[in-house]
C-alpha positions, -999 to 999 in steps of 0.1 A, spaced: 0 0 0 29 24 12 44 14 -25 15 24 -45 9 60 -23 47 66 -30 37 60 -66 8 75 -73 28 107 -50 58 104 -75 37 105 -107 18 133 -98 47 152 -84 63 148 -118 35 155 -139 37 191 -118 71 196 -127 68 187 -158 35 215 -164 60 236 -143 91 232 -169 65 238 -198 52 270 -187 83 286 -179 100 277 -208 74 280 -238 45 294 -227 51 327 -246 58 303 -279 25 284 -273 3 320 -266 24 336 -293 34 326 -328 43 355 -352 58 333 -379 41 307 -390 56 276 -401 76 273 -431 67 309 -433 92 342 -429 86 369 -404 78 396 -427 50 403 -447 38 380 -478 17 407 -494 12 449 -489 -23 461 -492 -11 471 -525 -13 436 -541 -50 437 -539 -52 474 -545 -59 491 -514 -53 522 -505 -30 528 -473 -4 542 -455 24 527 -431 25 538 -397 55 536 -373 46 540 -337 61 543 -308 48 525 -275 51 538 -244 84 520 -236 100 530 -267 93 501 -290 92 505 -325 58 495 -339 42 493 -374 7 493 -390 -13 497 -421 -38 519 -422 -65 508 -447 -93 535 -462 -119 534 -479 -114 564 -498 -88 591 -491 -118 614 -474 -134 584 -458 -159 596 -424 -171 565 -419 -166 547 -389 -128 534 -383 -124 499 -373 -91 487 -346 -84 453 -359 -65 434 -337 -55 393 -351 -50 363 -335 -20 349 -320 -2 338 -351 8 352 -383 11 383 -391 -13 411 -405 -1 408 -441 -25 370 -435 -57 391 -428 -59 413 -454 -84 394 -475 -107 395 -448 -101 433 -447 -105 439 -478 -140 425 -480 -142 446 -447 -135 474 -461 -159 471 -489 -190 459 -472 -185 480 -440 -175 516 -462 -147 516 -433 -113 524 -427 -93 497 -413 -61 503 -388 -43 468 -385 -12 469 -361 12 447 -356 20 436 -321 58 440 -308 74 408 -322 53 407 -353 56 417 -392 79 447 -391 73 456 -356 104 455 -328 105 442 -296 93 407 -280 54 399 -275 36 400 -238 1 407 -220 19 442 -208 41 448 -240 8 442 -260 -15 462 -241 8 486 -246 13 485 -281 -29 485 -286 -32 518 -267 -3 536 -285 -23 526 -316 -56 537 -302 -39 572 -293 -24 577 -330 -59 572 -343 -78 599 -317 -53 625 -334 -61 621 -364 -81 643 -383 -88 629 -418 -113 606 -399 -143 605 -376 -128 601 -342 -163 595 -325 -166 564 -347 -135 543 -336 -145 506 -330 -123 482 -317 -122 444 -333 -108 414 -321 -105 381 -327 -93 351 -304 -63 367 -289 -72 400 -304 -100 399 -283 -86 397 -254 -64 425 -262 -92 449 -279 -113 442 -244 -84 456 -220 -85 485 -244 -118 492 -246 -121 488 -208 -95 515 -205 -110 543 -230 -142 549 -225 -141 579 -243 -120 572 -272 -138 535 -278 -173 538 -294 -176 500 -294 -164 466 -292 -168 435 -316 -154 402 -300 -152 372 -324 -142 334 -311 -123 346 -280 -110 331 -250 -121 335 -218 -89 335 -203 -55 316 -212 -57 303 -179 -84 284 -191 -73 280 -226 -41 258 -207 -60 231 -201 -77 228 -238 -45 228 -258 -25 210 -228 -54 190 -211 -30 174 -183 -28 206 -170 -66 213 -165 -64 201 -131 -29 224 -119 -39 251 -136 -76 272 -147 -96 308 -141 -119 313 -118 -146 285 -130 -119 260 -127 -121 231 -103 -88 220 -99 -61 233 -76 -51 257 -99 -16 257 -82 4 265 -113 -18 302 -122 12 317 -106 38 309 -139 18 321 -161 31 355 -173 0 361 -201 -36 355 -186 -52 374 -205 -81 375 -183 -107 382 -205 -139 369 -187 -125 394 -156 -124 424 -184 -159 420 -202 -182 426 -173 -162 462 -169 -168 472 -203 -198 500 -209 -194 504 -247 -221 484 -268 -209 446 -277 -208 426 -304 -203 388 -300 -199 368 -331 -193 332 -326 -184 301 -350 -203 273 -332 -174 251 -352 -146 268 -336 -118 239 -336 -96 258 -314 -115 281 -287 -148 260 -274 -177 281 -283 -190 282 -245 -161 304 -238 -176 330 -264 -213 319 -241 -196 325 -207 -181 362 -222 -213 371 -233 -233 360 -199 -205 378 -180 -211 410 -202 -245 412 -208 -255 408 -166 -242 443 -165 -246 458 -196 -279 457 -217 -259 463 -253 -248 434 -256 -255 415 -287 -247 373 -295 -252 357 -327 -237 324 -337 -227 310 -370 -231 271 -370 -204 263 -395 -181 287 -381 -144 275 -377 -116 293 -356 -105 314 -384 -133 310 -413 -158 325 -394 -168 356 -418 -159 332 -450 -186 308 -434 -213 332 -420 -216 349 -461 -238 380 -460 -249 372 -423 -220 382 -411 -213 411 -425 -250 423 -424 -248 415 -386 -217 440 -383 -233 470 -406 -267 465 -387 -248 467 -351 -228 495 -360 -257 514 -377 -274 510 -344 -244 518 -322 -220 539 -340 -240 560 -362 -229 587 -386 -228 628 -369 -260 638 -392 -280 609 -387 -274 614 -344 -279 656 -348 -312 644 -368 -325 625 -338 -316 654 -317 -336 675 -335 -364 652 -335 -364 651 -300 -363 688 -293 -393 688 -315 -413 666 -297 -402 685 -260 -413 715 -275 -452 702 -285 
């Protein structure tokens, strides 16, 4: 009996060691993958290969790191509203310019795609602070603007850029007119124990059941299910129920966590949604869910001045 406890003590012992070895030594190359492989760092394509108009943007954030971004208009006087794409964890922008593109054209938006520190032409090394960071230097660049609507700045985000656009819009209410969340994580915490399932039991956010005595090492939590609830801008949820690598109940468990406090909160799910295919597979569905949330939430200065007026008209009868 003494045997078997000693075991069963031994195999679990190593099994934490082993999660502990893992995290410490690759957890920022599991959260963050700017080249894909077989692939080069730098960009495949420019918005110019599929004839878009743009401009590159260096930044810098606010610990000196060189950043760089395309920004994407519609036309070179374009006042419509101006969309903060942020990607997912791997790649680089240059891979999500397709996407834009048909953005761009059903939206009548301009697009600002950064790249986060380690990625495309950007400097530096990618982290939760580093990235934050890097998403509010490129929120700031846009508020200064002034060939574009500044009222009309909505922040999009998918999977990890979700995660990353939520901290931002948590932080500027002012500057944020709204939020559009697609397949994202609730936390990485809990994202551990889907892409590493031994680890679901040493490690998990706050729904977890396990010990969770391994939450310490990780250095990206990306807390996103902590961040929603705080956020008073209108939301967007837009969820592949096929998703292979975020389980759709973590885009559920966002929305439940925002929607308890704030009543503009919109869900919609797309049934042959994958990870990354999402607007490919929703069609026109998708993008007529987008145009008829942001007509709603972010609309143009003449059409909000015409409601004013129609309000004063009916206080004055």
């Amino acid at each position: 009996m003494v045997s078997y406890v000693s075991v069963l003590l031994y195999g679990v012992g190593g099994i934490v060691v082993a999660g502990m070895a893992l995290l410490v030594a690759f957890q920022e190359k599991l959260v963050y993958v700017p080249v894909l492989p077989g692939l080069t760092k730098s960009y495949p394509i420019t918005p110019a290969r599929l004839r878009l108009m743009y401009e590159d943007v260096w930044l810098r954030s606010s610990d000196g790191v060189r950043l760089h971004a395309w920004f994407i208009k519609l036309f070179p006087e374009c006042r419509g509203p101006t969309i903060l794409f942020f990607q997912e964890n791997a790649g680089n922008i240059a891979h999500r310019l397709e996407m834009v593109r048909i953005m761009i054209q059903r939206l009548q938006c301009n697009v600002f795609m950064l790249s986060y520190r380690g990625y495309g032409a950007s400097d530096g090394y990618p982290s939760q602070r580093g990235i934050t960071m890097d998403a509010q230097a490129a929120l700031d660049h846009l508020s200064q603007r002034i060939d574009i609507d500044t009222s009309r700045i909505i922040v999009f985000g998918r999977s990890l850029g979700g995660a990353v656009g939520a901290v931002l819009t948590k932080n500027n209410p002012d500057k944020v007119a709204a939020l559009i969340l697609e397949n994202t994580f609730t936390s990485i915490l809990d994202m551990a124990g889907v892409l590493l399932p031994f680890l679901k039991w040493f490690i998990g956010g706050s729904g977890s059941k396990g010990p969770r005595i391994l939450n310490c090492l990780v250095r990206s939590p990306w807390s996103t299910i902590d961040i929603v609830g705080e956020i008073a801008q209108p939301i967007l949820f837009l969820s592949g129920l096929q998703d292979e690598m975020v389980p759709p109940f973590h885009m559920q468990m966002l929305y439940a966590k925002a929607a308890a406090r704030n009543r503009r909160c919109i869900f919609v799910e797309f049934p042959t949604g994958m990870h990354m295919d999402t607007w490919l597979a929703g069609g026109d569905n998708y993008w007529k869910t987008i145009q008829l949330f942001l007509e709603q939430n972010v609309p143009k200065q003449t059409e909000i001045q015409s409601s004013h007026n129609n309000n004063d008209s009916e206080e004055a009868r």
